[in-house]
C-alpha positions in Angstrom: -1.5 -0.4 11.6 -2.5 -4.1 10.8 -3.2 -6.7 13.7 -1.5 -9.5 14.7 -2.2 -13.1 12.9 -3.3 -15.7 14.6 0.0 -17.3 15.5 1.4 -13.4 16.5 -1.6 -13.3 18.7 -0.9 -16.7 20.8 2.7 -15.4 21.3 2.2 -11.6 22.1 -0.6 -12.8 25.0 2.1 -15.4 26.3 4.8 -12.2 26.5 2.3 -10.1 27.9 2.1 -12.2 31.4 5.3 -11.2 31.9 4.5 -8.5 34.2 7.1 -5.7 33.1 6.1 -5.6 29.4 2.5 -6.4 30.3 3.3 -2.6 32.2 4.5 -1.1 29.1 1.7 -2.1 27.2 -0.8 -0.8 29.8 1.5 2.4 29.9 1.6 2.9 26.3 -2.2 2.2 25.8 -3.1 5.0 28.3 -0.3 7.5 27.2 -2.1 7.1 23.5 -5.4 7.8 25.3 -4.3 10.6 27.1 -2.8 12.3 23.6 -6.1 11.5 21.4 -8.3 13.1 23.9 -6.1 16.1 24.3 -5.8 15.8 20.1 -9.6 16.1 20.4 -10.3 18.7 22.7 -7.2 21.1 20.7 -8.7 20.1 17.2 -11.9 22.2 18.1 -10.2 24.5 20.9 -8.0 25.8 17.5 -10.2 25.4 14.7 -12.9 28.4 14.6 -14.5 27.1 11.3 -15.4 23.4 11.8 -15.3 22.7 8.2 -12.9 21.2 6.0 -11.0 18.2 4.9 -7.7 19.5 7.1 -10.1 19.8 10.2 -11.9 16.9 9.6 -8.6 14.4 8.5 -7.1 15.4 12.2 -10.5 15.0 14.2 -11.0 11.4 12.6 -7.5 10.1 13.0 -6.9 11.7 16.8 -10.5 9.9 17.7 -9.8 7.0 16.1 -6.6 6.0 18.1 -9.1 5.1 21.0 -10.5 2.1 19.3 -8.1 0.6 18.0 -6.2 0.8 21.4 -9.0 -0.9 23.5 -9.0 -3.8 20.5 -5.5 -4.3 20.9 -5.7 -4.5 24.6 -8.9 -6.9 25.3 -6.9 -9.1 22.1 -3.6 -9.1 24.4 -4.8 -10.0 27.2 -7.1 -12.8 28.4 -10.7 -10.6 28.8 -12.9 -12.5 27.2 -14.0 -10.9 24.5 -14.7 -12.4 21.3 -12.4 -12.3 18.8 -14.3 -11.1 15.5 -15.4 -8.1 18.7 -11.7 -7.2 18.7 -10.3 -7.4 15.0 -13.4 -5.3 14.2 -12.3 -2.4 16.6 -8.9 -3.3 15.4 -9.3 -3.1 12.1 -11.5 0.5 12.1 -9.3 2.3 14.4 -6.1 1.3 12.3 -7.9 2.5 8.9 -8.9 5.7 9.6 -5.7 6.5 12.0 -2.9 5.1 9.1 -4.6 6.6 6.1 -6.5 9.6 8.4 -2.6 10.5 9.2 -1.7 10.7 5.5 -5.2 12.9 4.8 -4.2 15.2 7.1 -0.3 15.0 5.6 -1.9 15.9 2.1 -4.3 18.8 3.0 -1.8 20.7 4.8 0.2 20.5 1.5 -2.1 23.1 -0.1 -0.8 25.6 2.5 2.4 25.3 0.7 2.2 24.2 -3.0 -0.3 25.4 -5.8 0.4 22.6 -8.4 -2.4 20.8 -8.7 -0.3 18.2 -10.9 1.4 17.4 -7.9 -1.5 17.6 -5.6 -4.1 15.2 -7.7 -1.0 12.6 -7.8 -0.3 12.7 -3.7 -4.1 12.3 -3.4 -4.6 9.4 -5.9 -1.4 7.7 -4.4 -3.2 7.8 -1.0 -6.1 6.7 -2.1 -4.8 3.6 -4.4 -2.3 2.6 -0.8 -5.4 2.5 0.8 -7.3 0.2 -1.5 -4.4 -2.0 -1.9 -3.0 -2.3 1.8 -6.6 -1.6 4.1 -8.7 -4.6 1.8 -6.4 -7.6 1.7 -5.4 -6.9 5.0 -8.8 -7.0 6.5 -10.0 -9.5 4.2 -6.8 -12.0 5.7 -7.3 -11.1 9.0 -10.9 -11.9 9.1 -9.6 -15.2 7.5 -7.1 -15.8 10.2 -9.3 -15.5 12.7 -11.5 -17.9 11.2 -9.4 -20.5 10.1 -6.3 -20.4 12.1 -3.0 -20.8 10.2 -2.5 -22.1 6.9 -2.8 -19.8 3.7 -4.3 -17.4 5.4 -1.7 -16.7 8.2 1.0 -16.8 5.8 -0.6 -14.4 3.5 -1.2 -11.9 6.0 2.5 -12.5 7.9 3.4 -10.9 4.1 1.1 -8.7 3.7 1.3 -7.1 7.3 5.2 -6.5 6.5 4.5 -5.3 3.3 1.7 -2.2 3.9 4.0 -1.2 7.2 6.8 -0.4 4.9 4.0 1.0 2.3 2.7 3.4 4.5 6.0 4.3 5.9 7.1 5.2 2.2 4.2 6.7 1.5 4.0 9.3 4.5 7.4 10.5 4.1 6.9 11.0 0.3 4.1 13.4 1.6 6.6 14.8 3.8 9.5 15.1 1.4 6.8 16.9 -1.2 6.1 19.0 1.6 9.3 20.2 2.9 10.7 21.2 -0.7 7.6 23.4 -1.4 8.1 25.2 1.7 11.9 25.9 0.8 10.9 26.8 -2.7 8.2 29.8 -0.8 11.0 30.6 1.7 13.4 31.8 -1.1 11.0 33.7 -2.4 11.0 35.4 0.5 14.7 36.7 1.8 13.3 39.1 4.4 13.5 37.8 8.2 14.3 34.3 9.2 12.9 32.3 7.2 16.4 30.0 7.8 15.2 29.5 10.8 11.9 28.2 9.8 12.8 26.4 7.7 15.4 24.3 10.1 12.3 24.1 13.0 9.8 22.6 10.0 12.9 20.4 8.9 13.6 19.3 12.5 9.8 18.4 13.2 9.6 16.0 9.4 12.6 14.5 10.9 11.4 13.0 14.1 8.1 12.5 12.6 10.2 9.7 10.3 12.2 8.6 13.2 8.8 7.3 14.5 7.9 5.7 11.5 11.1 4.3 11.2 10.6 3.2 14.8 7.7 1.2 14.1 8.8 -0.6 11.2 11.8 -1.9 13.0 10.1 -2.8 16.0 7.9 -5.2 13.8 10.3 -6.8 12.2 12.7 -7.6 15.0 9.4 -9.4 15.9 8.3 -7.8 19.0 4.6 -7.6 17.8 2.7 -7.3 21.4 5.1 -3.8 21.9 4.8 -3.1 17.9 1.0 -2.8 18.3 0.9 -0.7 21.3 3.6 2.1 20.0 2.2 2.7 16.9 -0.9 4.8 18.1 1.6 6.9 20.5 3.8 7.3 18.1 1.1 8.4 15.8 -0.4 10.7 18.3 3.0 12.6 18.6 3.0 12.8 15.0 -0.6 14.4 14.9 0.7 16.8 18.3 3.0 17.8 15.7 1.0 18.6 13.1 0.0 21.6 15.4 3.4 22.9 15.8 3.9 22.6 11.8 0.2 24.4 11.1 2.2 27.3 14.0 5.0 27.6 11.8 2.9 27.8 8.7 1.0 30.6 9.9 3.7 32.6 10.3 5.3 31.7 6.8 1.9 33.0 5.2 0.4 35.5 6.8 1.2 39.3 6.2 -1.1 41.3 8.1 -1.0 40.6 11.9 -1.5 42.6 15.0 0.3 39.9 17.4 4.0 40.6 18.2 4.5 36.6 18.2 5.1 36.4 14.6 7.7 38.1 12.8 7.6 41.2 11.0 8.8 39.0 7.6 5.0 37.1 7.9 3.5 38.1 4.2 1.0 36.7 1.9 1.0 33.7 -0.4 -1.1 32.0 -2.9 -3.7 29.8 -1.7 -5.6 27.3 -3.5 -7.4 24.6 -0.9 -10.6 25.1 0.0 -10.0 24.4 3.6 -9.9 27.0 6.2 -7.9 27.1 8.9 -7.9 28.5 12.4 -4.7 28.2 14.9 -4.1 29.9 18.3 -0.9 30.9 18.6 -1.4 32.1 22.5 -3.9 32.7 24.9 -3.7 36.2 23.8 -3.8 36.3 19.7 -6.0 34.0 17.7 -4.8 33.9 13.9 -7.3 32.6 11.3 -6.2 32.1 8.2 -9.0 31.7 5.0 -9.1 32.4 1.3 -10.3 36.1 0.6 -13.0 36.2 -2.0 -11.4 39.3 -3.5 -8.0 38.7 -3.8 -7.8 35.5 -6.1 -8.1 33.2 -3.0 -5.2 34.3 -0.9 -4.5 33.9 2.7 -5.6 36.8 4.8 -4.6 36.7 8.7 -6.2 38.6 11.4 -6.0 39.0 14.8 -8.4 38.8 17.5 -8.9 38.2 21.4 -10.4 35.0 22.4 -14.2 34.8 23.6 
């Protein structure tokens, strides 16, 4: 998420004394929070291995909404605080949450997919849409700042547009990629319901792009003040529903399994990530799922009781 410009600024502080939407900001603000510290305390209540770029992509981008909210809201309203204080917590929350979120999109793609073609490419296209939209945009913000309006206002009013979109593209790319791998493994496996699966994981990708969607039409019907304060809920959800994806994946992949919570279709696929993954299915069954050292680095699942 970018800031506000200069100009943005002056008008999103004027709509926020109005007292209902200065509610919804306040409301939004805490309901972000409230989700990244719950993000926080499930990212190492599921995990058992604390170690990976899967584990570490979710930790960074759940912790970093909380920054970036408190710089939006001592920017909105009048606190005080200086400026350059602001952008700067601004500016590092929105990095590592925007680009965090896609990390996270393309690790859990090796749970599902083995071509590393495909893999390398989603990985450099994250990392060139992060040179090209996180730089200039901090670069004219810091200029905005300092030398309100002008060049530098109207150069970021383009460029804010123009990475929201990017990064709207670019996640459901991810997404896309990830959603035909996981038919592709599904038809290779006709036992069960994989069907139904299939239709939950589908269901999930689609209201995680409703709320990217959401975002991008919020900012440009021009409500920036609201815009600003959405986009870390709506990104929390999304990362809430990484969980309920990593469930479904479990299930998809493993083969042996003790807990009567996952289907008696569950069997074994390929696995080529380094990262290794723990999720709790219930208070009763922990499933971890890492790469066997004997088996050509497959997943193997087991079960056991919580500590």
């Amino acid at each position: 998420m970018s800031p506000t410009s200069a100009s943005n600024i002056t008008n999103s502080l004027k709509t926020a004394s109005n007292v209902v939407q200065s509610y919804v900001l306040v409301v939004c603000a805490v309901v972000a929070w409230y989700n990244a510290i719950e993000l926080i305390i499930l990212c190492f209540a599921s995990f058992k291995r604390r170690r990976g770029i899967y584990f570490w992509s979710l930790l960074v981008s759940s912790a970093s909404i909380i920054p970036l909210c408190l710089g939006y809201l001592l920017l909105l309203f009048p606190t005080g605080v200086s400026l350059y204080a602001c952008v700067t917590l601004i500016l590092f929350g929105w990095v590592f949450m925007v680009t965090g979120q896609s990390v996270v999109l393309w690790s859990r793609l090796h749970l599902v997919l083995q071509n590393t073609s495909i893999l390398s490419g989603v990985l450099r296209m994250v990392i060139v849409d992060a040179l090209i939209f996180h730089i200039p945009i901090i670069v004219l913000m810091y200029g905005t700042v300092t030398v309100p309006g002008g060049a530098w206002s109207r150069g970021y009013s383009v460029m804010e547009h123009v990475q929201l979109v990017g990064f709207c593209v670019q996640e459901s790319i991810i997404s896309g990629i990830y959603v035909w791998s996981t038919l592709q493994l599904l038809r290779l496996r006709p036992q069960g319901r994989p069907s139904a699966i299939l239709y939950q994981l589908l269901a999930i990708s689609i209201i995680i792009l409703i709320l990217d969607v959401a975002v991008v039409i919020i900012e440009y019907l021009g409500y920036y003040a609201v815009q600003v304060m959405f986009k870390p809920v709506a990104y929390s959800v999304k990362l809430k529903l990484e969980y309920a994806i990593l469930g479904k994946l479990v299930t998809v992949a493993c083969r042996e399994y003790t807990c009567p919570e996952l289907p008696s279709s569950a069997n074994e696929i390929d696995y080529s990530s380094s990262t290794v993954i723990a999720y709790r299915v219930s208070p009763q069954c922990q499933w971890i799922a890492r790469p066997t050292p004997a088996s050509g680095r497959k997943i193997h699942c087991e079960s056991s009781r919580p500590m």
